[in-house]
C-alpha positions in Angstrom: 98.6 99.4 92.2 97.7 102.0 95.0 97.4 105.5 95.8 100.1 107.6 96.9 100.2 107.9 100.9 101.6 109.6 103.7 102.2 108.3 107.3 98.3 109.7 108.1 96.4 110.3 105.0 96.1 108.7 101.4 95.9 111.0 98.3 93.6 110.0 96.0 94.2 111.9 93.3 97.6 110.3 92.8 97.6 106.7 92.0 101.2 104.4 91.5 100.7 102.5 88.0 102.6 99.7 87.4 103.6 100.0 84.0 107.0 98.2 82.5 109.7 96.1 84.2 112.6 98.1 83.9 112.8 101.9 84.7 114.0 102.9 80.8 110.7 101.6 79.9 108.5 103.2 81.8 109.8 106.7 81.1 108.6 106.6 77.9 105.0 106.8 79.1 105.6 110.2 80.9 103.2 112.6 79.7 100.5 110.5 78.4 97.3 110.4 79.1 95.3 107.8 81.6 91.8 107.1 81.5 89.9 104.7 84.3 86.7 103.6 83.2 84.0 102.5 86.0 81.9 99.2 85.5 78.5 100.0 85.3 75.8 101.4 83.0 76.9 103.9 83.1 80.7 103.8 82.3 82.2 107.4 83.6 85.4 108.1 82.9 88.4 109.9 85.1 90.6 111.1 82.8 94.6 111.8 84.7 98.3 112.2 83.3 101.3 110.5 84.3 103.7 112.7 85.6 107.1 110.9 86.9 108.9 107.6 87.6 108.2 106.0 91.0 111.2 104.0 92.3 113.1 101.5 90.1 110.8 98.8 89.2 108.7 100.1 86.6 106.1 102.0 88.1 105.0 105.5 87.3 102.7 108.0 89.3 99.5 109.1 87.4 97.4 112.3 88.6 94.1 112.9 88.4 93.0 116.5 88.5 89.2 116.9 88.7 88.8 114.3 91.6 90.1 111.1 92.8 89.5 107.5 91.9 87.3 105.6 93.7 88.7 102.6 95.7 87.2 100.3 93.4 89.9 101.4 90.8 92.5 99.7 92.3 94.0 96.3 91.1 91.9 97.0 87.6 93.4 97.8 84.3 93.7 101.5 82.7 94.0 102.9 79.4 97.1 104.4 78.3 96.9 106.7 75.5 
């Protein structure tokens, strides 16, 4: 959906996934493992975990330790493993 921001800054290592309707649902997919996939030849991979619900409508926040995602990566689909 989009990264995680502040009043000044975004944080781009931290992106809001939505990921079920219902809050129930989407705690089951704490801990797992995301992987965003560029288009491209050459299709690099950024490989995150999800850490915690965000709110009450499904949506969980992802992080991504080596580096952030690119812009790009928002409104495209991810892999949940």
């Amino acid at each position: 959906m989009h990264f995680r921001q502040g009043r000044h800054h975004q944080n781009t290592k931290q992106l809001i996934i939505k990921v079920a309707e219902t809050p129930e649902e989407a705690e089951k997919t704490i801990g797992k493992k995301v992987t965003w996939t560029s288009p491209g030849k050459e299709k690099k991979q950024i490989v995150g975990k999800i850490s915690a619900l965000h709110g009450r409508k499904g949506c969980v926040r992802a992080i991504f330790s080596e580096k952030g995602v690119p812009g790009q990566a928002l409104g495209q689909k991810i892999k949940i493993e």
